[in-house]
mmCIF file of the N, C-alpha and C atoms, coordinates in Angstrom:
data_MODEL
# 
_entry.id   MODEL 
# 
loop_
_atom_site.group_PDB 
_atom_site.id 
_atom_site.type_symbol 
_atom_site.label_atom_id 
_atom_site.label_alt_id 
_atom_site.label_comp_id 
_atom_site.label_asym_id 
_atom_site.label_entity_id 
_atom_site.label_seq_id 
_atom_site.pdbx_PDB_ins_code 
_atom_site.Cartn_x 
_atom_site.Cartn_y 
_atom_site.Cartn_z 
_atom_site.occupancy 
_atom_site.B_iso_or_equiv 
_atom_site.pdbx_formal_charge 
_atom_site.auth_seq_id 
_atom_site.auth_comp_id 
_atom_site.auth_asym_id 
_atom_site.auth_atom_id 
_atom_site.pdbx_PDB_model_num 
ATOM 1   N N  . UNK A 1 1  ? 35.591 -8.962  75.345  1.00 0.00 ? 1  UNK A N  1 
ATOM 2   C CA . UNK A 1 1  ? 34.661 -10.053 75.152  1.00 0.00 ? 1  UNK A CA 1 
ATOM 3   C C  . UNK A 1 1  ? 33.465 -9.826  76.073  1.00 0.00 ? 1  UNK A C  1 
ATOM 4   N N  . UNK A 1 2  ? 32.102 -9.990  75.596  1.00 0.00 ? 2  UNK A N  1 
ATOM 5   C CA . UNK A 1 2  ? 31.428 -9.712  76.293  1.00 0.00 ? 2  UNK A CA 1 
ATOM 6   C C  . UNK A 1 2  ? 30.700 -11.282 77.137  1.00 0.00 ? 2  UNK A C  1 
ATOM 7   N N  . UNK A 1 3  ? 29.874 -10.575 78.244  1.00 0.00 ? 3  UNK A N  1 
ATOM 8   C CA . UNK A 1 3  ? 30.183 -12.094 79.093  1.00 0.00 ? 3  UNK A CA 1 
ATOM 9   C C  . UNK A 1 3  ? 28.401 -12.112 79.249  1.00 0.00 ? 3  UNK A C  1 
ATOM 10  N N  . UNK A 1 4  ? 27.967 -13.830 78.998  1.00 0.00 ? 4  UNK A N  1 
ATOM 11  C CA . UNK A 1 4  ? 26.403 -13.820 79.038  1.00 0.00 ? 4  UNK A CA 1 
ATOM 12  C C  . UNK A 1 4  ? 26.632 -15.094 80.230  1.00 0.00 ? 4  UNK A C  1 
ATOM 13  N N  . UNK A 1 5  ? 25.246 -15.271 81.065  1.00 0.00 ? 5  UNK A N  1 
ATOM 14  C CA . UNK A 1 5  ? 24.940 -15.877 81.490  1.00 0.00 ? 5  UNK A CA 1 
ATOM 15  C C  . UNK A 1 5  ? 24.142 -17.100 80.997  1.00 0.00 ? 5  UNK A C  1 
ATOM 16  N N  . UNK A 1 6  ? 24.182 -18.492 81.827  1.00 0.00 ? 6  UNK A N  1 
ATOM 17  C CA . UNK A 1 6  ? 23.398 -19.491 81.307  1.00 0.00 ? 6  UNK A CA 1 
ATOM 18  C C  . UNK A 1 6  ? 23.155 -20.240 82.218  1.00 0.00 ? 6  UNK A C  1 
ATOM 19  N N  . UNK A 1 7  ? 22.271 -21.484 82.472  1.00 0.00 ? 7  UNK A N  1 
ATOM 20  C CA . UNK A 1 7  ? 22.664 -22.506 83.040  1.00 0.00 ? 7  UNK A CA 1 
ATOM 21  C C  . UNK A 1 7  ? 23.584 -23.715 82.695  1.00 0.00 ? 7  UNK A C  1 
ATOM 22  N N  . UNK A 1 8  ? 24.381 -24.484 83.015  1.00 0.00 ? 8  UNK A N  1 
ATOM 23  C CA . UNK A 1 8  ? 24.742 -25.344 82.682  1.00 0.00 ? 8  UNK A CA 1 
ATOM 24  C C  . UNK A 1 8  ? 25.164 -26.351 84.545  1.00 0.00 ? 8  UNK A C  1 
ATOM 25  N N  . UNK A 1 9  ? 24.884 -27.769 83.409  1.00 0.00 ? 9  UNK A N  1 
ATOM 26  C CA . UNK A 1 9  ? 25.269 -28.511 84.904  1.00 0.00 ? 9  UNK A CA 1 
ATOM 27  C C  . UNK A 1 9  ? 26.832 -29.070 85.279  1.00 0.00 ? 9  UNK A C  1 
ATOM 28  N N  . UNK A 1 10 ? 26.902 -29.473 86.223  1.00 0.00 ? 10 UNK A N  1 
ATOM 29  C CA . UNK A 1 10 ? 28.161 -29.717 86.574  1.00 0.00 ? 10 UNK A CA 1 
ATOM 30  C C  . UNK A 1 10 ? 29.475 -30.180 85.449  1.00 0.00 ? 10 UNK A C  1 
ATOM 31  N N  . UNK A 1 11 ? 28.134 -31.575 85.051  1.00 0.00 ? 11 UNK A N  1 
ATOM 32  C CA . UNK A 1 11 ? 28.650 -32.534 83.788  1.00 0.00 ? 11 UNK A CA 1 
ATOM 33  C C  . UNK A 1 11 ? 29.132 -31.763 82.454  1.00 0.00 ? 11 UNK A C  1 
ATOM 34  N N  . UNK A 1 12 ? 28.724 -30.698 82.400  1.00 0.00 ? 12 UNK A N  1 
ATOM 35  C CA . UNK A 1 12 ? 28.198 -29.515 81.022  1.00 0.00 ? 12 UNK A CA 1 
ATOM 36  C C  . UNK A 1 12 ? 30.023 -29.205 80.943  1.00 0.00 ? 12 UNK A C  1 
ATOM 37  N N  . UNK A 1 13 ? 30.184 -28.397 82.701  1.00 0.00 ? 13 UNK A N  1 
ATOM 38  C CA . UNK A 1 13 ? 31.557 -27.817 82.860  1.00 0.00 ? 13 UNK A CA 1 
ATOM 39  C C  . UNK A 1 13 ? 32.372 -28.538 82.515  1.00 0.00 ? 13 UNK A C  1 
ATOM 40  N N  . UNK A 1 14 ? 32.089 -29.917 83.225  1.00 0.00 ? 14 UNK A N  1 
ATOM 41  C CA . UNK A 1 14 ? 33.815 -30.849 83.015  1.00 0.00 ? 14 UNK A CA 1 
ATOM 42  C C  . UNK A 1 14 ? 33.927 -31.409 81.502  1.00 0.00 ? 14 UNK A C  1 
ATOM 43  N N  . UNK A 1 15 ? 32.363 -31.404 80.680  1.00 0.00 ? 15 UNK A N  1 
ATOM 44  C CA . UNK A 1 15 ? 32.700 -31.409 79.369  1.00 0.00 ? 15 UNK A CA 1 
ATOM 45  C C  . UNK A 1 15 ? 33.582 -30.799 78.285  1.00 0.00 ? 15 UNK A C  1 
ATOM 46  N N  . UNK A 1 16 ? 33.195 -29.268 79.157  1.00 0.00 ? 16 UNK A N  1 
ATOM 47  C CA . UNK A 1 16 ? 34.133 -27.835 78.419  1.00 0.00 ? 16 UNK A CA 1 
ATOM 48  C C  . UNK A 1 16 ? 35.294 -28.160 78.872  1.00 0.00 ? 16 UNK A C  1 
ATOM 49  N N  . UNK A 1 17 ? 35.820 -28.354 80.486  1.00 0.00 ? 17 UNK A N  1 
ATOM 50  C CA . UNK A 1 17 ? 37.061 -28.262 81.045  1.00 0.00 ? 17 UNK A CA 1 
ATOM 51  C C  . UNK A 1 17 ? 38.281 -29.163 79.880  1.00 0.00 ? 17 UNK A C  1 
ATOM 52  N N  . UNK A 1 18 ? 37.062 -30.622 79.599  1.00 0.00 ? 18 UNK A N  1 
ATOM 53  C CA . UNK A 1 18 ? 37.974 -31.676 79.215  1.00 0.00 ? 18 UNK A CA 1 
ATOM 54  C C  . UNK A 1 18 ? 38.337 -31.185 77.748  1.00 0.00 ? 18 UNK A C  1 
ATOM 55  N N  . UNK A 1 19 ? 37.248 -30.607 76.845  1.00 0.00 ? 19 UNK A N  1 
ATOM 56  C CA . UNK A 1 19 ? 37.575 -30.094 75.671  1.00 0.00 ? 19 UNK A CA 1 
ATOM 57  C C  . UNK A 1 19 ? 38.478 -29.136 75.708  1.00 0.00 ? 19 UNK A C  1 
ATOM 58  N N  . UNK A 1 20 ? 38.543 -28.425 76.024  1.00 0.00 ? 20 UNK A N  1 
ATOM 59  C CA . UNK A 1 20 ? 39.426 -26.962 76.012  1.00 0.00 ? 20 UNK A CA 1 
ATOM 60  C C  . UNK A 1 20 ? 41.084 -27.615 76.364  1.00 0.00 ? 20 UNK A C  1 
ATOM 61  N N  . UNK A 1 21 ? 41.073 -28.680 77.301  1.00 0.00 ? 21 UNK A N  1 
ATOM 62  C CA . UNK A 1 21 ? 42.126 -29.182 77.784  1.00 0.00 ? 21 UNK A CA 1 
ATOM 63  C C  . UNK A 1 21 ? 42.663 -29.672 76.025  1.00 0.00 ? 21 UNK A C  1 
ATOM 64  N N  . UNK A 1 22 ? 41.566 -30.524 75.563  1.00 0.00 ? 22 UNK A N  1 
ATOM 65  C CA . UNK A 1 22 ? 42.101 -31.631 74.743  1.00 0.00 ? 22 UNK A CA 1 
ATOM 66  C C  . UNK A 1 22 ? 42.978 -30.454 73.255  1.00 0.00 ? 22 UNK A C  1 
ATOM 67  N N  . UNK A 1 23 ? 41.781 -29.547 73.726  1.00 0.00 ? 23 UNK A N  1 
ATOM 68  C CA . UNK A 1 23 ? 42.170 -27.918 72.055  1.00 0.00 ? 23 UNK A CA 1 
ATOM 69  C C  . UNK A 1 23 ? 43.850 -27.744 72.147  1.00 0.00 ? 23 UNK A C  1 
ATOM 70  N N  . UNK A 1 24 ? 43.970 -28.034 73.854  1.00 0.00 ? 24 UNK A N  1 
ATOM 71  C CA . UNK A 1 24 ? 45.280 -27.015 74.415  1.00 0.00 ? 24 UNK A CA 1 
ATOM 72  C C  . UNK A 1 24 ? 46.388 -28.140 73.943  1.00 0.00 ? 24 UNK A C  1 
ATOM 73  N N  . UNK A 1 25 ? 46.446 -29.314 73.761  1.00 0.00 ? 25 UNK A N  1 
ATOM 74  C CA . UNK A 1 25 ? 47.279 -30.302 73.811  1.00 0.00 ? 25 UNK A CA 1 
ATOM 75  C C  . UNK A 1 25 ? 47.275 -30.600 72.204  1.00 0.00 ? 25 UNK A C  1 
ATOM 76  N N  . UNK A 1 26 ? 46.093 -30.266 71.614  1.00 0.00 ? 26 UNK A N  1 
ATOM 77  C CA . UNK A 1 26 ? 46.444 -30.751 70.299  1.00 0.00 ? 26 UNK A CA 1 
ATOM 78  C C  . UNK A 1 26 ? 47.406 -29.658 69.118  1.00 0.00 ? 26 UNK A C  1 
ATOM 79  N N  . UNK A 1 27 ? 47.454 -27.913 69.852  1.00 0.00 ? 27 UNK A N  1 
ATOM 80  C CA . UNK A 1 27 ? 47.575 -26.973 69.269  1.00 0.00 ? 27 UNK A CA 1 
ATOM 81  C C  . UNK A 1 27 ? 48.967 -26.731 69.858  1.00 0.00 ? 27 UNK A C  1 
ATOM 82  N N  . UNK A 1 28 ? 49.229 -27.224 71.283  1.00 0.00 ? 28 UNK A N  1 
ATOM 83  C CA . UNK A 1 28 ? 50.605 -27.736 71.681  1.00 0.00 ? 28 UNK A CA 1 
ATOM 84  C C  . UNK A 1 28 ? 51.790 -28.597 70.580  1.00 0.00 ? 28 UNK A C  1 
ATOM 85  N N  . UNK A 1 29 ? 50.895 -29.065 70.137  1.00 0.00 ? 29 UNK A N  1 
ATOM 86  C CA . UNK A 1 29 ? 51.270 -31.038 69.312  1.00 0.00 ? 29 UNK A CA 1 
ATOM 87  C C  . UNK A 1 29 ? 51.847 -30.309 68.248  1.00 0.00 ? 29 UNK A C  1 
ATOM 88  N N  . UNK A 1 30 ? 51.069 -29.491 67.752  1.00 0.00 ? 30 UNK A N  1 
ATOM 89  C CA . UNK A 1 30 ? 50.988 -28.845 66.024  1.00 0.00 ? 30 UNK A CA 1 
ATOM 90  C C  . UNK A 1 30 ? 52.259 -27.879 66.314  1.00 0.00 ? 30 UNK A C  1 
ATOM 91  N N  . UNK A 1 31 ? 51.990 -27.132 67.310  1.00 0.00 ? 31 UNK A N  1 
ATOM 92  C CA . UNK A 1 31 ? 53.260 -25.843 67.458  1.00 0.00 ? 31 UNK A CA 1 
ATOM 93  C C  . UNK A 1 31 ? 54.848 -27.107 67.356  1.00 0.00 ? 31 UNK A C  1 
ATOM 94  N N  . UNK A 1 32 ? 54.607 -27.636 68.691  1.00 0.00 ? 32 UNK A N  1 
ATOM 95  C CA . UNK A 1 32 ? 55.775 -28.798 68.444  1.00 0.00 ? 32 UNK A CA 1 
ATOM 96  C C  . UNK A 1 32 ? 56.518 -29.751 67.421  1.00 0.00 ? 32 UNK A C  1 
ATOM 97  N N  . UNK A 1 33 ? 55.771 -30.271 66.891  1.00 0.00 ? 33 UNK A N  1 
ATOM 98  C CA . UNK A 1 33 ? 56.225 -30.920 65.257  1.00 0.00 ? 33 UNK A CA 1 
ATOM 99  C C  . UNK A 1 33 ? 56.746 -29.928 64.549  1.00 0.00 ? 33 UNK A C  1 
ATOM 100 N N  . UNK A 1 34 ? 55.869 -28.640 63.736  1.00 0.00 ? 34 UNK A N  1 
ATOM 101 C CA . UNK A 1 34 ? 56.508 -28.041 62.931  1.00 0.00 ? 34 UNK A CA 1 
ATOM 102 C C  . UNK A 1 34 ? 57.701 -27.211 63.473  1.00 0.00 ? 34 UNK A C  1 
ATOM 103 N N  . UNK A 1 35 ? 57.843 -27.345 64.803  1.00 0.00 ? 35 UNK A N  1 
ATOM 104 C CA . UNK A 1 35 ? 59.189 -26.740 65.466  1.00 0.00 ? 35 UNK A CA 1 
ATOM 105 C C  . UNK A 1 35 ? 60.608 -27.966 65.007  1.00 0.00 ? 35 UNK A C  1 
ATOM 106 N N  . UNK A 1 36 ? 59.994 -28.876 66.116  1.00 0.00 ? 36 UNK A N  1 
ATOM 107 C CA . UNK A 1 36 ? 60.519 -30.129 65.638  1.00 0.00 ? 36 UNK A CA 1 
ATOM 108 C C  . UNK A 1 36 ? 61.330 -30.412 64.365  1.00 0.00 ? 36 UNK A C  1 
ATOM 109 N N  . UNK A 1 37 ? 60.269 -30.790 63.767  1.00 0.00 ? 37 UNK A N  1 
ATOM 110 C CA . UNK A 1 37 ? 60.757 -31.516 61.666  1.00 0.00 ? 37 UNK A CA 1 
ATOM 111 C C  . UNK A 1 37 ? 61.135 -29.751 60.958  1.00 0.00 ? 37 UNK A C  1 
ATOM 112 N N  . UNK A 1 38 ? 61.398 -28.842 61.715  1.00 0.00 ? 38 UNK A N  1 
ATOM 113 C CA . UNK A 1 38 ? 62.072 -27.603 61.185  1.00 0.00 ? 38 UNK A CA 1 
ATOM 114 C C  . UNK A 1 38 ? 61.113 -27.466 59.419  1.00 0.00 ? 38 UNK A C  1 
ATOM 115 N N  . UNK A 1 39 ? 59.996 -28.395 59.341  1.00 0.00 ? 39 UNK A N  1 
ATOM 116 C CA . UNK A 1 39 ? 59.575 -28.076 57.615  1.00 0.00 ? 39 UNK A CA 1 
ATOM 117 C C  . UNK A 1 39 ? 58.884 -26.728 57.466  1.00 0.00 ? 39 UNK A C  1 
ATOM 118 N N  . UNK A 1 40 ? 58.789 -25.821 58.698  1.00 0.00 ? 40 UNK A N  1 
ATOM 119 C CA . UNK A 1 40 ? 58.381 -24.190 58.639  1.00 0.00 ? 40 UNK A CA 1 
ATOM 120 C C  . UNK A 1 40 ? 56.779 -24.489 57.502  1.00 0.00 ? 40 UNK A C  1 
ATOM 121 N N  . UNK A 1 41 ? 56.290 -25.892 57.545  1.00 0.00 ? 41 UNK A N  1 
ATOM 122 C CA . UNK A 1 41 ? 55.060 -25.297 57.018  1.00 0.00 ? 41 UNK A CA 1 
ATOM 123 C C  . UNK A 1 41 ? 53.565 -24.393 57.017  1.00 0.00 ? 41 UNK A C  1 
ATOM 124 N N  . UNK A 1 42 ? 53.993 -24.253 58.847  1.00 0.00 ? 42 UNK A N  1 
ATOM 125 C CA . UNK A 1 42 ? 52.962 -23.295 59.228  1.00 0.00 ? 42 UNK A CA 1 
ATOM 126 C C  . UNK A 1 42 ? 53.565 -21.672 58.289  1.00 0.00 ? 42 UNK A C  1 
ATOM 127 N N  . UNK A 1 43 ? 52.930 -20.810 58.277  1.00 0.00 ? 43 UNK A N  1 
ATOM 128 C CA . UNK A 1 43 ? 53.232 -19.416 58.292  1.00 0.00 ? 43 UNK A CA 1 
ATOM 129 C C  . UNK A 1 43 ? 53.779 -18.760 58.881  1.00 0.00 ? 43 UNK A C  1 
ATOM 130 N N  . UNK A 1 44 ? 54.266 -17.827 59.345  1.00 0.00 ? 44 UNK A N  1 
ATOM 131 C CA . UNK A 1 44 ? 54.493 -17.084 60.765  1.00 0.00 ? 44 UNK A CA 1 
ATOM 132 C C  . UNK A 1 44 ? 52.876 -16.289 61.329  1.00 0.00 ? 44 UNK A C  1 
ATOM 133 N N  . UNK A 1 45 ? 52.059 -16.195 60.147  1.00 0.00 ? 45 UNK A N  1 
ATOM 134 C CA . UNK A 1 45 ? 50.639 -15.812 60.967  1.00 0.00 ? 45 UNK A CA 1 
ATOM 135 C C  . UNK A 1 45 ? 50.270 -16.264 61.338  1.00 0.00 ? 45 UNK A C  1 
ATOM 136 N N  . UNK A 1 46 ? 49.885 -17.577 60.592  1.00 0.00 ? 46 UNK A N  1 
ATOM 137 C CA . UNK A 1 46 ? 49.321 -18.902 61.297  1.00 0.00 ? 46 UNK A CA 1 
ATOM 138 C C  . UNK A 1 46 ? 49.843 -19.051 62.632  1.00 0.00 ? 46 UNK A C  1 
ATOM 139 N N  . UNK A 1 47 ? 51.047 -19.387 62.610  1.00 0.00 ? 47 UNK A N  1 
ATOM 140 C CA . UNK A 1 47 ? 52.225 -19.686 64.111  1.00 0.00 ? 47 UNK A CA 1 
ATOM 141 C C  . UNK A 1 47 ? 51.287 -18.220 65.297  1.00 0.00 ? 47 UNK A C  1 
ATOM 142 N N  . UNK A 1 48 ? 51.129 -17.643 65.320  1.00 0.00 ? 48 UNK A N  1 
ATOM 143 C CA . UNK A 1 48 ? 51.129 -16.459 65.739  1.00 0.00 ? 48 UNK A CA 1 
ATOM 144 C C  . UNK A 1 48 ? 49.123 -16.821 65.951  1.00 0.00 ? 48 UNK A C  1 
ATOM 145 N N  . UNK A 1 49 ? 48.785 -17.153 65.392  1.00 0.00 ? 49 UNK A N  1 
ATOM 146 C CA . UNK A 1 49 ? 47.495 -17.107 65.252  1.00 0.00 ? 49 UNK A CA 1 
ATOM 147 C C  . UNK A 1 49 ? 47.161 -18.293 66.468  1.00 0.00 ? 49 UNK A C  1 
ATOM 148 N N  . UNK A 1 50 ? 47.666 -19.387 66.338  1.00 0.00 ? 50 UNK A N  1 
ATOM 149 C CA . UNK A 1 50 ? 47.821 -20.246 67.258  1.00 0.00 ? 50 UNK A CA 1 
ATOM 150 C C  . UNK A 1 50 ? 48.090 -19.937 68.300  1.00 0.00 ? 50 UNK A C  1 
ATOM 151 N N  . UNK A 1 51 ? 49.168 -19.492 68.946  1.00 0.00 ? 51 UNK A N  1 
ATOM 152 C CA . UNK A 1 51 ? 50.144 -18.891 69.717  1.00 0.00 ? 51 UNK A CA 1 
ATOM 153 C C  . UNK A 1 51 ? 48.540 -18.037 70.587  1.00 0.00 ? 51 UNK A C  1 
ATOM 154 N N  . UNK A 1 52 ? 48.272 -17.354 69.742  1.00 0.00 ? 52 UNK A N  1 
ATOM 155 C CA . UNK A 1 52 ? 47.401 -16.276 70.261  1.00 0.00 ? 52 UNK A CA 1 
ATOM 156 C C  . UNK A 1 52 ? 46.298 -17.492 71.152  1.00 0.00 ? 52 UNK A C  1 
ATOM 157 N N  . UNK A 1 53 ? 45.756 -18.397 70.058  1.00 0.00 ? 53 UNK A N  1 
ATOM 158 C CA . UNK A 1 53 ? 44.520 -18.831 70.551  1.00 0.00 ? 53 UNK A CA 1 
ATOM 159 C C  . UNK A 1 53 ? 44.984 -19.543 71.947  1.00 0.00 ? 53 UNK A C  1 
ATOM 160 N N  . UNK A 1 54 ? 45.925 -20.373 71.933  1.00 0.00 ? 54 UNK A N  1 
ATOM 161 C CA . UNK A 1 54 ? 46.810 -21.398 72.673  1.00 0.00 ? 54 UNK A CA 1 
ATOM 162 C C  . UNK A 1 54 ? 46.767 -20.378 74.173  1.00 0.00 ? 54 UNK A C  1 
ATOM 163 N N  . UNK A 1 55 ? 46.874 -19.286 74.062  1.00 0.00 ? 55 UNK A N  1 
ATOM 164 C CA . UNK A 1 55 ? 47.124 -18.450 75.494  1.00 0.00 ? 55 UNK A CA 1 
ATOM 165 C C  . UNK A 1 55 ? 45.870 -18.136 76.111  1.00 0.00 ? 55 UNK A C  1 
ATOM 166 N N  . UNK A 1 56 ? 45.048 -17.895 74.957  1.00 0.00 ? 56 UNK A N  1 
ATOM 167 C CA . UNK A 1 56 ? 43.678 -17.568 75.597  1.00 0.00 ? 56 UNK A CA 1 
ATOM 168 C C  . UNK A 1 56 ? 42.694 -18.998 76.362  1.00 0.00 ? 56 UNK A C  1 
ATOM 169 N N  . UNK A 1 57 ? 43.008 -20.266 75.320  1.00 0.00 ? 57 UNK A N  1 
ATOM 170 C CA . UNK A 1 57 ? 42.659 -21.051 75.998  1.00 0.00 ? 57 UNK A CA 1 
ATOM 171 C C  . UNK A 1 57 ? 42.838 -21.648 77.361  1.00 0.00 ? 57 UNK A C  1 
ATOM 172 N N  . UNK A 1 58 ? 44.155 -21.199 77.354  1.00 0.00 ? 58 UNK A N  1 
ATOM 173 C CA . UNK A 1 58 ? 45.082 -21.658 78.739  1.00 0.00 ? 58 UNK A CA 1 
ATOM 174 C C  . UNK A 1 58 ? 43.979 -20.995 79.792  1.00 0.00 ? 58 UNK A C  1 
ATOM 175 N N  . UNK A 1 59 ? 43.760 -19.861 79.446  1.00 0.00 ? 59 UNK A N  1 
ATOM 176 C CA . UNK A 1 59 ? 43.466 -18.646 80.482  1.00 0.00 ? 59 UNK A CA 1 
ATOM 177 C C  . UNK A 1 59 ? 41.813 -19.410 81.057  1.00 0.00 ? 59 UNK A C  1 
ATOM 178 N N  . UNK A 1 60 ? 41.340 -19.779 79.506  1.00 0.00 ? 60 UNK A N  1 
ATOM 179 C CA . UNK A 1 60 ? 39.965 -20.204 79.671  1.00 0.00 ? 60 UNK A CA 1 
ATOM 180 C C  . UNK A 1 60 ? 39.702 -21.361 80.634  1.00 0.00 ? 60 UNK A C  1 
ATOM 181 N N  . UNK A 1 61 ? 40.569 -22.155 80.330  1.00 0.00 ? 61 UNK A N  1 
ATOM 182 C CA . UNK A 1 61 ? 40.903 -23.649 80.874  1.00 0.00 ? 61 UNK A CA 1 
ATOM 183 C C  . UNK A 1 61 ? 41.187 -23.547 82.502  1.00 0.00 ? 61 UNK A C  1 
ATOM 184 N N  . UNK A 1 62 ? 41.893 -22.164 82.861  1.00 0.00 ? 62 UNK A N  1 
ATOM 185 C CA . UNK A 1 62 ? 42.443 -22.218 84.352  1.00 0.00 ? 62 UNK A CA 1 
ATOM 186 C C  . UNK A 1 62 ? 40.921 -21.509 84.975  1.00 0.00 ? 62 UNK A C  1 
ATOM 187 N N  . UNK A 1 63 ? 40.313 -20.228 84.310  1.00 0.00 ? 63 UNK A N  1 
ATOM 188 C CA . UNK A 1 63 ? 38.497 -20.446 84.988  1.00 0.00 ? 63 UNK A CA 1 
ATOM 189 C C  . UNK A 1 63 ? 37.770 -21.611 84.884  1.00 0.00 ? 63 UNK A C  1 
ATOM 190 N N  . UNK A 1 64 ? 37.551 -22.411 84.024  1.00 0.00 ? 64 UNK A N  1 
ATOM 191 C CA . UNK A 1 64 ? 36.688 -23.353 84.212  1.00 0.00 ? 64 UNK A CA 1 
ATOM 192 C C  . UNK A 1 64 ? 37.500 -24.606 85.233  1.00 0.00 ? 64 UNK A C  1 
ATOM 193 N N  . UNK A 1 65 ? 38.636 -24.289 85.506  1.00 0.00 ? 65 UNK A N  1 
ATOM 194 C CA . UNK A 1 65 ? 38.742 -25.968 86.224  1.00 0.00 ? 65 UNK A CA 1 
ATOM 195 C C  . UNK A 1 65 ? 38.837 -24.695 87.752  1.00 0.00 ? 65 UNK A C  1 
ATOM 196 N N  . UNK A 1 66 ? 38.939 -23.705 88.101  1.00 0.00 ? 66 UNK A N  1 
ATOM 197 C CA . UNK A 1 66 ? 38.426 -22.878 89.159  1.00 0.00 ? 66 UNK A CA 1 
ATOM 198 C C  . UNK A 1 66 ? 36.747 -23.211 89.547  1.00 0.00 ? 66 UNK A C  1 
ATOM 199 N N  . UNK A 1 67 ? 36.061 -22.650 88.442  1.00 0.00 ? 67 UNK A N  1 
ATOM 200 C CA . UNK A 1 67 ? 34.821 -23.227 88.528  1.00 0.00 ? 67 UNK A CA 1 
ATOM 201 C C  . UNK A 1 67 ? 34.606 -24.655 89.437  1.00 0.00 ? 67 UNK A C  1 
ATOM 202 N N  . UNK A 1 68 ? 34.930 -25.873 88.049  1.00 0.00 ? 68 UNK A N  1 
ATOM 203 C CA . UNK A 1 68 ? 34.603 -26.758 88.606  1.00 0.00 ? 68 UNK A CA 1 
ATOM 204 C C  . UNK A 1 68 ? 35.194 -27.555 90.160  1.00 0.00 ? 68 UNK A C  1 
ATOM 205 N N  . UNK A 1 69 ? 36.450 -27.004 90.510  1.00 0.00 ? 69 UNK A N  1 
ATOM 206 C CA . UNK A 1 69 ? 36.827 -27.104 91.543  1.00 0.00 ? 69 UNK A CA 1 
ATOM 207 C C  . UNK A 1 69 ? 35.764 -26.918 93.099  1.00 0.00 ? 69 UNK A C  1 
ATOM 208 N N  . UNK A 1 70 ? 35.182 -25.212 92.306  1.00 0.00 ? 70 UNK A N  1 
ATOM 209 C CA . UNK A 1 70 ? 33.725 -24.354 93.400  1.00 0.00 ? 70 UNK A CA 1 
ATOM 210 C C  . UNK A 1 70 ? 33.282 -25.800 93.709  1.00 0.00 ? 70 UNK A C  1 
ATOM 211 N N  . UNK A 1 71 ? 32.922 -26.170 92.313  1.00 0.00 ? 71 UNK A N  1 
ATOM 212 C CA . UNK A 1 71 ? 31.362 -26.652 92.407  1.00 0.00 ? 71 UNK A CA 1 
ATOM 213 C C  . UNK A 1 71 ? 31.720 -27.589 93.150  1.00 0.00 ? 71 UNK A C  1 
ATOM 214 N N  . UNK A 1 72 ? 32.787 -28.439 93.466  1.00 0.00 ? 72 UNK A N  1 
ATOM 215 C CA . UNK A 1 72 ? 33.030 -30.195 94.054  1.00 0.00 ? 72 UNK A CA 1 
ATOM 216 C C  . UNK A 1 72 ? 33.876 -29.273 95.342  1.00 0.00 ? 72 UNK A C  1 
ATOM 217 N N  . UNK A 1 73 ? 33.900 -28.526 95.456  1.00 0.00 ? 73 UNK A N  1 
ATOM 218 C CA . UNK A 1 73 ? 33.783 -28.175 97.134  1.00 0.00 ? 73 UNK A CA 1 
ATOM 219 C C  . UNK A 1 73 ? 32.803 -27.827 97.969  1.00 0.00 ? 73 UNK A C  1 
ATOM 220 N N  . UNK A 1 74 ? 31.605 -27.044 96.793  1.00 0.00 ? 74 UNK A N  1 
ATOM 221 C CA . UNK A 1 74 ? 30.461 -26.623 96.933  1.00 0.00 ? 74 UNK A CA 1 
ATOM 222 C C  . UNK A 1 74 ? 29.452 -28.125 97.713  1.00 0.00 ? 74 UNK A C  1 
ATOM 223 N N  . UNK A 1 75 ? 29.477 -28.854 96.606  1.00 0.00 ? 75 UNK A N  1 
ATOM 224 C CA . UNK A 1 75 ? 28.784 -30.173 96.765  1.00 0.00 ? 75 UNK A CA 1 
ATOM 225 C C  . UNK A 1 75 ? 29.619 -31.091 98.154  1.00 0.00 ? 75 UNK A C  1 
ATOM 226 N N  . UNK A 1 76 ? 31.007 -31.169 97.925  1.00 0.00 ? 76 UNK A N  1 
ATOM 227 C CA . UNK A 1 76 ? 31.112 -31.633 99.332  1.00 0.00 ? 76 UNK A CA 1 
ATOM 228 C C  . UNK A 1 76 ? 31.059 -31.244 100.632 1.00 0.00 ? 76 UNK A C  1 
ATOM 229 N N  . UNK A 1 77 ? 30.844 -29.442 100.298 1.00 0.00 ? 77 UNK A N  1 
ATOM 230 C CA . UNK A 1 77 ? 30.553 -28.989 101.457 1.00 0.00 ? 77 UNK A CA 1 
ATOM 231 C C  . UNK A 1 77 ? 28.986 -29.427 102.274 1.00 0.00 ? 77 UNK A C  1 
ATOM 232 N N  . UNK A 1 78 ? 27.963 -29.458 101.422 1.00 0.00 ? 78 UNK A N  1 
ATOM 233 C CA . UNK A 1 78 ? 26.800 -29.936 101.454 1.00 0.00 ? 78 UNK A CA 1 
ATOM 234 C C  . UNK A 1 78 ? 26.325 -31.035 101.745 1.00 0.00 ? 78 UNK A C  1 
ATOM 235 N N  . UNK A 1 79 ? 27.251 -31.853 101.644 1.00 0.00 ? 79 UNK A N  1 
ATOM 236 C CA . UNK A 1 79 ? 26.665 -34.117 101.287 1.00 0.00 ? 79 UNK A CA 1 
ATOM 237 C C  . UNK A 1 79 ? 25.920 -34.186 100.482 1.00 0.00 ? 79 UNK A C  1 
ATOM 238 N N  . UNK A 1 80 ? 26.283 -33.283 99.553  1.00 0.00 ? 80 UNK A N  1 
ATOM 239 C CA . UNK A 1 80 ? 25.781 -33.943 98.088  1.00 0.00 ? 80 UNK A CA 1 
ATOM 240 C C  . UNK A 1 80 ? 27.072 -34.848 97.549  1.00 0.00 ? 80 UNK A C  1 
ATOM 241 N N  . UNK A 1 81 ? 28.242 -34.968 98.115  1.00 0.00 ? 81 UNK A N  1 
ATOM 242 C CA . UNK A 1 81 ? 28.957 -35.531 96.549  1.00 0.00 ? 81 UNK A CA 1 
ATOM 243 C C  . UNK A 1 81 ? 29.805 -36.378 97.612  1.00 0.00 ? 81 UNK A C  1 
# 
């Protein structure tokens, strides 16, 4: 994956943090039920496709709340926050 730079503000991050969180819990939900009610209506690619995304998000989710962690140590290091 290739990696670009941008600005974004604090608020920007905990927007992503909270989304990515909410992706991780809803794709959690989906794996769980069709485990659950055994109705096997996912695929096994699908299952697998998920599975895949579900890990990467995790991964994504543990840099950005690193990030935003920086930044609210950053700022309280300062007396900004």
């Amino acid at each position: 994956m290739s990696k670009w730079t941008g600005s974004l503000s604090y608020k920007d991050w905990c927007i992503l943090k909270h989304s990515v969180d909410r992706s991780i819990e809803a794709k959690q939900t989906e794996l769980v039920i069709d485990t659950l009610i055994s109705t096997n209506n996912m695929t096994l690619e699908k299952k697998e496709t998920l599975q895949k995304e579900l890990e990467e998000e995790k991964k994504t989710l543990e840099r950005v709340t690193e990030l935003t962690d920086n930044f609210k140590k950053y700022i309280k290091g300062h007396g900004y926050y």
